[in-house]
N, C-alpha and C positions, 0 to 999 in steps of 0.2 A: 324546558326543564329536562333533565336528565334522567333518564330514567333509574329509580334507587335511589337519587338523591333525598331526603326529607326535608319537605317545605321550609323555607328561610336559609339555608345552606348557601353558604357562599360556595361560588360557582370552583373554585382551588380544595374547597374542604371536599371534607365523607359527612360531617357531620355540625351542629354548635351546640356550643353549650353558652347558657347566660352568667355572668360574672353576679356574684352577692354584693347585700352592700357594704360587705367590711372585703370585698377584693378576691372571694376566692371562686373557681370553677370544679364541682362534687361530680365523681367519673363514677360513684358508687363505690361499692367495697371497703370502703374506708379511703380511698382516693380522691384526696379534696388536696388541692395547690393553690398557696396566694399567687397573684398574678400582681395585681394594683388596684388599690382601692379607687384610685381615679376611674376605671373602667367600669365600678357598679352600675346594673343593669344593664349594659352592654354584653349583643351576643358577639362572643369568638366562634372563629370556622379551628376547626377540628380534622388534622389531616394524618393519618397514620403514616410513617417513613418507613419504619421498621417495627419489627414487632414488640419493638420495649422503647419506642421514641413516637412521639406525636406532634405537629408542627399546633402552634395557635396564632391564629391571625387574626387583624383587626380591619378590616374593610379590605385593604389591598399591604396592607405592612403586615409584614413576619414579624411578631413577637420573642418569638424565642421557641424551646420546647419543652414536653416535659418527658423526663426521664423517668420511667416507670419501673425501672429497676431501683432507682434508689428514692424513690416517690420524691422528685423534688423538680421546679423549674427551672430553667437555666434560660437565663434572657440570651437575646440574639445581641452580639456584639454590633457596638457600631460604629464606624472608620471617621476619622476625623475630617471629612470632605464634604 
């Protein structure tokens, strides 16, 4: 394990958080994002890019990220192949 990381971290994140069961993941502060309801209780890894962008993954797929300037998710497009 790495050191810093905290226990259940997927090995790509910094950090998870558990999804609820109506779909969303609480960063605090008032920073709660739907994600998908399909994903309740499921934990996402948690990867900062920049300082107002955070990746969310789900085992080994990129979800999308969330935009913390404009408190909102924005899925990860995906190519028709």
């Amino acid at each position: 394990m790495v050191q810093g990381r905290p226990p259940g971290a997927l090995p790509s994140s910094d950090f998870t958080k558990s999804v609820s069961p109506c779909g969303h993941i609480n960063l605090g502060r008032k920073r709660r994002f739907f994600v998908s309801s399909a994903l309740a209780g499921q934990r996402l890894g948690v990867k900062e890019v920049d300082s107002d962008r955070l990746l969310l993954t789900f085992v080994d797929l990129d979800l999308g990220w969330l935009d913390l300037r404009i408190n909102v998710f924005q899925p990860r497009e995906v190519d028709g192949n």
